[in-house]
C-alpha positions as a Markdown table, in Angstrom:
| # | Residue | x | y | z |
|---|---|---|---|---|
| 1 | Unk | 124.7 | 101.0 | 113.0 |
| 2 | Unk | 124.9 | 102.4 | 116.5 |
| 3 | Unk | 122.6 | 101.3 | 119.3 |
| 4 | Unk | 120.5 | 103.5 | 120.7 |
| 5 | Unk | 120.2 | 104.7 | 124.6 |
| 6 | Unk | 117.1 | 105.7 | 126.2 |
| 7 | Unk | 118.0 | 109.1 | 126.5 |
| 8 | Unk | 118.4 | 109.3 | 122.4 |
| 9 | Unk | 115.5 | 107.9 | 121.8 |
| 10 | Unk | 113.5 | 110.4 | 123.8 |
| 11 | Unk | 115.6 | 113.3 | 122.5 |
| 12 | Unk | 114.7 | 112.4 | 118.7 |
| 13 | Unk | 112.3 | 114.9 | 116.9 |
| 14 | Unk | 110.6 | 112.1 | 114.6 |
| 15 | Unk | 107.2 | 113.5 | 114.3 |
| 16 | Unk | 107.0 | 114.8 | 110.8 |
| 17 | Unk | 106.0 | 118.0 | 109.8 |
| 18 | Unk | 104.3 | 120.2 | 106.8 |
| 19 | Unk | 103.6 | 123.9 | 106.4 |
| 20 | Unk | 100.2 | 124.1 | 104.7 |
| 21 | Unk | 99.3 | 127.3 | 103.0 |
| 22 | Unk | 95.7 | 129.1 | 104.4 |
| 23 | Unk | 95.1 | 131.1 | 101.6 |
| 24 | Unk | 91.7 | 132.4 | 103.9 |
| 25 | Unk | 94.0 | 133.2 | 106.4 |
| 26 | Unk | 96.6 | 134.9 | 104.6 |
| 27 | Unk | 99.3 | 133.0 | 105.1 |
| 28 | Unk | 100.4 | 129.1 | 106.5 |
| 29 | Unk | 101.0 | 126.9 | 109.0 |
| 30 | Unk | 103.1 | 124.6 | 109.8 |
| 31 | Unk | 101.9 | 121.1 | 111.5 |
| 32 | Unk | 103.2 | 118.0 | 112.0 |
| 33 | Unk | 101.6 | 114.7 | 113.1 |
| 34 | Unk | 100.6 | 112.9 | 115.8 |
| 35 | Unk | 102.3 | 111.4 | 118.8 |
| 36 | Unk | 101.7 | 107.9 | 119.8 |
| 37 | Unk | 99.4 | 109.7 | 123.4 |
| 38 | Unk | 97.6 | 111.9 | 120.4 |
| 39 | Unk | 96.7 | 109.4 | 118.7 |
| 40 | Unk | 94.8 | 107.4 | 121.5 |
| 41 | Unk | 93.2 | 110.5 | 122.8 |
| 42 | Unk | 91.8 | 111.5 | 119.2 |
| 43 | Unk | 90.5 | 108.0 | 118.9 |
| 44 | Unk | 88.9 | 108.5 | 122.3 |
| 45 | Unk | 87.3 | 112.1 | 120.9 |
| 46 | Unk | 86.2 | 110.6 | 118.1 |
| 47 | Unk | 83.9 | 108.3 | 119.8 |
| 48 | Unk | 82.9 | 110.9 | 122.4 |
| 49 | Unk | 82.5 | 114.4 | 120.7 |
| 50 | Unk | 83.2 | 113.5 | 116.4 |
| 51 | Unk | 82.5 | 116.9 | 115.9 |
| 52 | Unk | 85.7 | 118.6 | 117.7 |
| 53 | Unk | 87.7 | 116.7 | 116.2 |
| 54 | Unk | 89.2 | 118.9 | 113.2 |
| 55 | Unk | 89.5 | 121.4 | 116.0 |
| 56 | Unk | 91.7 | 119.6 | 118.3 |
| 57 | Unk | 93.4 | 117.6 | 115.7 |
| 58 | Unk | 94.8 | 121.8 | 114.6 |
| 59 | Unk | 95.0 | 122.7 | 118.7 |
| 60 | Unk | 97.7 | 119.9 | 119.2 |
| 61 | Unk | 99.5 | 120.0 | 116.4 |
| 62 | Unk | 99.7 | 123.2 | 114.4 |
| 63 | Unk | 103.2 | 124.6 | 115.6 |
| 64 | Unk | 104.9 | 128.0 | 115.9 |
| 65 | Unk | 107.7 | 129.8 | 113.9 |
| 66 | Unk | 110.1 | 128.0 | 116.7 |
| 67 | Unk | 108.5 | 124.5 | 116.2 |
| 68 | Unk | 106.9 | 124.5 | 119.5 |
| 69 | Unk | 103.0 | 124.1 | 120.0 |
| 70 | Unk | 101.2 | 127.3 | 118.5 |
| 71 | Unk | 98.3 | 126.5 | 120.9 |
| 72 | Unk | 99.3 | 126.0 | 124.8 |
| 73 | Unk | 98.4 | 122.6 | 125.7 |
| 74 | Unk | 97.0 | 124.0 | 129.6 |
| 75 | Unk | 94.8 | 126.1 | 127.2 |
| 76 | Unk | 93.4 | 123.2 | 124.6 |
| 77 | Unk | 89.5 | 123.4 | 125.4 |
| 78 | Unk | 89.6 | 126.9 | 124.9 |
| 79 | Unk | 91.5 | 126.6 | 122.3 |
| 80 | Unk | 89.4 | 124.0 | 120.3 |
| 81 | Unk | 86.0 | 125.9 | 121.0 |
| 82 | Unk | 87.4 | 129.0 | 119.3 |
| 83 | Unk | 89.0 | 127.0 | 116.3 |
| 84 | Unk | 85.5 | 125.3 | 115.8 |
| 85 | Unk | 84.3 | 128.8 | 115.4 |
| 86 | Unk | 86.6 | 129.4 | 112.2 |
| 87 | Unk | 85.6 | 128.6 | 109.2 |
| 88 | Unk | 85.6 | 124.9 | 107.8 |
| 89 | Unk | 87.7 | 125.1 | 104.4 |
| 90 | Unk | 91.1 | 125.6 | 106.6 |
| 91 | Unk | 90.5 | 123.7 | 109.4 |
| 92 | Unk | 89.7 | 120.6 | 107.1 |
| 93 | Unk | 93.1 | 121.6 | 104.9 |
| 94 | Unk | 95.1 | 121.5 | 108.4 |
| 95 | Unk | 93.3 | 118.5 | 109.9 |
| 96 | Unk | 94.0 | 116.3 | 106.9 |
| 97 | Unk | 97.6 | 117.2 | 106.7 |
| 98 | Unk | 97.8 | 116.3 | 110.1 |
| 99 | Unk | 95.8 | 113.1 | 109.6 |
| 100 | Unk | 97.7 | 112.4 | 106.4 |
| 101 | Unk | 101.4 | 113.0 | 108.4 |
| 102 | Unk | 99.9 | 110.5 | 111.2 |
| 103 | Unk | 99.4 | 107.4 | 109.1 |
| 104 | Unk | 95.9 | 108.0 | 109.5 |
| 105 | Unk | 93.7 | 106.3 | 106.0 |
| 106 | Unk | 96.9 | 104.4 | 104.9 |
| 107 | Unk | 95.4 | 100.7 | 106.2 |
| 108 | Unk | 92.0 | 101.6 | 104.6 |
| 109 | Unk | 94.1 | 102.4 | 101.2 |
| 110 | Unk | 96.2 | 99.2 | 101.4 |
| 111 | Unk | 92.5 | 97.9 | 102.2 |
| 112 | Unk | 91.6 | 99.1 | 98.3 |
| 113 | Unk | 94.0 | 97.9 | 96.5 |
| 114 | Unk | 93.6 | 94.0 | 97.2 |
């Protein structure tokens, strides 16, 4: 197997994605999970403000047709106040997809089963 230089590392798209159909919406989008910084600042916002959460979880990681960020990051609290205004159904189907993707619930299932 080949080692790895610093510079491949960082080039590597490993976050993985999913295109979730909106059927409110009329259509899909594509998100993909969490980076490791993500995932600290959700666990941050979800001790400060729980309730913006599904709305930021869809602000940083729903993506455009080109795989880059569908909403700009310089423009994420505006961004998350309008998606908190949307209805609840899709913004739940895109935040658990997201949450899903991340890891997020897979300790609490391993949890379960013993």
């Amino acid at each position: 197997m080949m080692r790895l230089t610093a510079a491949a590392i960082l080039a590597a798209n490993d976050l993985a994605q999913e295109t979730v159909e909106v059927p409110a919406w009329g259509g899909s989008v594509t998100v993909r999970e969490l980076s490791v910084g993500e995932r600290g600042a959700m666990a941050l916002l979800a001790d400060r403000a729980p309730e913006d959460l599904p709305a930021w979880l869809v602000a940083a990681a729903a993506l455009d047709a080109n795989g880059g960020p569908l909403f700009p990051p310089d423009e994420r609290e505006a961004n998350v106040k309008a998606l908190s205004a949307k209805a609840q159904e899709p913004i739940k189907a895109l935040a658990e997809a997201i949450m899903r993707l991340s890891g997020f619930g897979e300790q609490s299932q391993d949890v379960e089963k013993n």
